[in-house]
Structure formats: C-alpha cells, structure tokens
N, C-alpha and C positions, 0 to 999 in steps of 0.2 A: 618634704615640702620644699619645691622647687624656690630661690629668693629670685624675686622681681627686681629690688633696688635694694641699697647698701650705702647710708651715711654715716662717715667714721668721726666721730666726737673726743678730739685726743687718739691718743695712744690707747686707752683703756673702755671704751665706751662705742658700740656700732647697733644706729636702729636699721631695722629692715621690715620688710614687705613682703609677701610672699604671694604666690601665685594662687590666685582662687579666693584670696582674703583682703581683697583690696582695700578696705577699711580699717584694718588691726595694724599696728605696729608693735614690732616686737625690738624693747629698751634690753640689749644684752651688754652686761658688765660682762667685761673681757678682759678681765687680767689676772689669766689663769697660772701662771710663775709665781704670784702673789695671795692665791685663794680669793684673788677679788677683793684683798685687802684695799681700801677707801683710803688711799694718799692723797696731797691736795692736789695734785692735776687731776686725778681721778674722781675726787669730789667734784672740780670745776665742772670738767666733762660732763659727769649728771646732770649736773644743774643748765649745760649749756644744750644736751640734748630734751632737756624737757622746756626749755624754754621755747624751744623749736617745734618741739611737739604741742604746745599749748595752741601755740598759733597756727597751728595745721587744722582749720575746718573737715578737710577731707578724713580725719584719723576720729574715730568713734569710741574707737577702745584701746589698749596698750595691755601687752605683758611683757613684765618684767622676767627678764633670765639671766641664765649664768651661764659662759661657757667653756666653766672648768667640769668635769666629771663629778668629784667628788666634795665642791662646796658653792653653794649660793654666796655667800659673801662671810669672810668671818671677821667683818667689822672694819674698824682704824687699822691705821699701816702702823702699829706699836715701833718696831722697826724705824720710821723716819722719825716720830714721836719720841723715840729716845736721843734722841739728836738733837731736838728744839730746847731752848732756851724757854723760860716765860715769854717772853717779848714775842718769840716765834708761836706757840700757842695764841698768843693775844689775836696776832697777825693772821691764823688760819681758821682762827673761831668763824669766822663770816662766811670761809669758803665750803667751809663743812654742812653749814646749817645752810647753806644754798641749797645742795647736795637732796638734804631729807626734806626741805621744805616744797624743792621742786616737785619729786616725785610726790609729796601730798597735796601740792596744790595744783598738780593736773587735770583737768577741766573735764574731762571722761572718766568710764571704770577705767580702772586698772589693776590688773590681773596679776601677783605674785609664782612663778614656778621656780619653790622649795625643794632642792634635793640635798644631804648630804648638810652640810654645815653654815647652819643660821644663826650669826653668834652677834652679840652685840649692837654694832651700827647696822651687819647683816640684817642682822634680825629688825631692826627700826625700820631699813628699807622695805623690808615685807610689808610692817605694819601700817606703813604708810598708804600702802597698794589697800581698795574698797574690799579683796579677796585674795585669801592667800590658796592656792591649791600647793598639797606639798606632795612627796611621796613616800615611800615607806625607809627610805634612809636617812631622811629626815631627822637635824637634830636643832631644837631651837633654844637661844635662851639670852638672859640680859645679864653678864659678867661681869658688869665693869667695876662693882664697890669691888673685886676680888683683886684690883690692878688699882682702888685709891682713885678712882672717879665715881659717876651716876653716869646711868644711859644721858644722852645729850643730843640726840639725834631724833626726840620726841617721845622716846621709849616710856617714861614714867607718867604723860599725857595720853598716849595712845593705846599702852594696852589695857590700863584700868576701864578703860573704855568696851573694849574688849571681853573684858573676865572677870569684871570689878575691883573694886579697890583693897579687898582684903588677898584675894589671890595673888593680884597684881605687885603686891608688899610681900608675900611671903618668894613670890619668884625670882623679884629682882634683891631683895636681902639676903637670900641664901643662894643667887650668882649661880642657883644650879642649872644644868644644860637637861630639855628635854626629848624625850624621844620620840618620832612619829605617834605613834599609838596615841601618850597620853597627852601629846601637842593635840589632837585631836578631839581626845575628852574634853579637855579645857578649856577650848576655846580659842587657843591659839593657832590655829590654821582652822580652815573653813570645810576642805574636803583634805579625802586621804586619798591619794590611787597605789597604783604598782610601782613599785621599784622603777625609774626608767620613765618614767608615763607621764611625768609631771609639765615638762614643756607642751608635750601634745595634747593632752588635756588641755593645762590652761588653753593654749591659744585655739583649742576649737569651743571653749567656753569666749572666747573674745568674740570670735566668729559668729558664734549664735546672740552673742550683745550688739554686736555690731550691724547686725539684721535690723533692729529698731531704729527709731528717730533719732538722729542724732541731736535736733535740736532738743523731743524728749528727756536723753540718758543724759545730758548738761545739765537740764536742769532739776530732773530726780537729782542727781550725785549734787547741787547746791542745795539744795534742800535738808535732803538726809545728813550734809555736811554742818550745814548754819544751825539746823535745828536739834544738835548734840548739844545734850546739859542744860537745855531750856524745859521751861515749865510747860505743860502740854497746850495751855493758851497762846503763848508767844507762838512754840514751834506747829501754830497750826497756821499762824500770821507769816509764817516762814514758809508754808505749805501754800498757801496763800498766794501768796507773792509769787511765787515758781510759777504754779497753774496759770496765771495772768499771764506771765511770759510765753506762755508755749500755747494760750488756751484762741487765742488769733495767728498763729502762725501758720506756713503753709503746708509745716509737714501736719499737723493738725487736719487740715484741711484734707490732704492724700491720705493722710493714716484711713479717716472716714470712708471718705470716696471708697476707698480698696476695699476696705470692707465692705461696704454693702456691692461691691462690684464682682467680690469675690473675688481679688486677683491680688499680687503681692505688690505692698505700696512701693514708688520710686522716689525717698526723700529729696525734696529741694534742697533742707538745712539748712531752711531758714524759717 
C-alpha cells in the first residue's frame, strides 16, 4: 500500500495516508528498539497525534499499528519507570493518561492491528480502539498487579465492558497473558486473521468504514459511546439525541438522494 503523506509526532509516533484510502489514517507506534514501550515522550506523541486527528474532518476512520514485527505495544517503558522517584510518577501520571484517553476519545471508529505482544498499556491501547482485529500471534493481557500496580490506562473500565465483570476480574487478577485463539473466544479482540494479515485487514476494514457518512459514523460512535452503562430509557434519549444531529444534515440528505438515484453518495460532512 503505496503512503500518500507522512506526519511524524516525536520520535516515536507517525500517522499516514495511503493511496486509494484517502479517508483512513493509520496511528503507527514506532518505537520498535523499545517493543513500543509507552515512555513519556511517547505517551505525549499519542496524545499529540490524536489530538490532530480529532480535528481532522477529512479522517473518517483510524487504525492503530505497530511497527515492530513482533509486538503491538507491551505497555509502560518499566525501564524509565525504574528510574522515577514518586514525585516523577506524580509528574507523568497526566501525560500517560493523555496517551489512553486520546486514543478513546477520538471522534471516528478506530480500528486496533494486534500482532504479537499486547501487554498491559499495550493491551488498553487496543481496548480503547471501537475494534480490535488481531492475528494469529497474538498475545493479550493486563499484568500489572504482577509488577505491584492495576492497569491505569483504562484497562479495568474498559474491558469489563468487553467480557464482563466476572471475566474481566479473573483476567486482570491472575496477570495472565492470552493467546490468539482464546483472545478471541473471549472477547478480547473482535476478529482473528493470519499470521501477518492484521494491518491489512484492519485498514481495508477502515476503508469499508470510511465509505459511509462521516458525519453518520460521529455520531453512531457518540451514541454507542454515551449510552454504555445506562438504563435502556436514558440510552435511547442518547440515541435520540445523535439521530437529531445527523437526521437534517446534508450527508442525510446525499445518503437518500444516492439511493434512490442509485449511485454512490459523495459526503459533504456536514
């Protein structure tokens, strides 16, 4: 897949564009010397390239990648982390939680590609993406009582969400590491593919998100977002609410048109 454009966020962090998919961007963790260990510049970076990305109208969809071989991310840089003080901890808590909050409060889907080692914060950055596609080397899991923490990165919010609240206790108290296969019974990734396949997959799954309204898949993903943990009356008032937004706009408006035109609509995006 030829890249179209290339902006570099730090040292550790490059989104791109690629030919044919002008709508997708793809958030690639690039600190492969590290396993895409989450230092604080490398937090920052996240948090500084989705901030970018939020405010990009023209971007529909995002997947997330990694580009080491053999791991998506295996969390905290333990390494700098042995070095801090309290006080230093104190100091980085904010830039970490930038880092997972970014990537969950980006305003599109966004697309997870899982190979190889999803460990910890790793693994919260998946969970934070609407979809994880992983592949068959796939290894996931939430470690941290086993290092004298909890996930912090959203991990004990987001995957009970996920798998429920009884799984989601047995997974992260026993710090054990799962493997494709039964990541997949569980619930903890979405699809499974081949060995290798999981970038491509994912972003030709963005590619086919990215076909629709943009202003639509906004406000699907607030909806589906707000209305987690509500009573089905509220989160229908959250359903509600969305539909109003989009139900006079002019992709609305084309969506129809195309349809009964029988041609493929051309979103305003607005």
């Amino acid at each position: 897949m030829t890249v179209t454009s290339e902006q570099r966020y730090g040292e550790f962090v490059v989104v791109r564009r690629h030919e044919g998919q002008d709508h997708v961007a793809e958030l690639v963790l690039d600190r492969p010397k590290a396993m895409n260990a989450v230092s604080t510049d490398m937090a920052r970076s996240i948090a500084a390239a989705c901030d970018a990305l939020g405010a990009d109208r023209d971007v529909r969809a995002t997947v997330l990648t990694s580009s080491h071989e053999r791991a998506f991310c295996v969390g905290a840089d333990l390494k700098e982390r042995n070095s801090f003080t309290d006080a230093d901890l104190v100091r980085q808590r904010p830039t970490a939680r930038a880092a997972y909050t970014g990537v969950l409060e980006l305003p599109m889907p966004v697309i997870a590609a899982v190979h190889g080692f999803a460990l910890g914060g790793g693994f919260e950055l998946a969970l934070a993406c609407d979809v994880i596609v992983a592949d068959a080397t796939a290894v996931v899991g939430l470690p941290e009582v086993s290092v004298g923490v909890i996930p912090g990165g959203g991990g004990t919010q987001l995957l009970p969400r996920r798998v429920g609240a009884a799984r989601a206790a047995e997974l992260v108290f026993s710090a054990r590491r799962v493997e494709a296969a039964e990541a997949r019974e569980l619930g903890l990734v979405d699809e499974l593919v081949e060995a290798g396949r999981d970038r491509e997959e994912a972003l030709a799954l963005g590619g086919r998100i990215a076909a629709n309204s943009p202003v639509g898949l906004r406000a699907a993903k607030k909806a589906l977002r707000l209305g987690q943990g509500l009573d089905l009356r509220a989160g229908l008032e959250v359903e509600d609410a969305a539909w109003r937004s989009v139900a006079f706009s002019g992709d609305r408006a084309e969506g129809v048109a195309a349809f009964n035109e029988k041609r493929r609509p051309d979103w305003p995006g607005a």
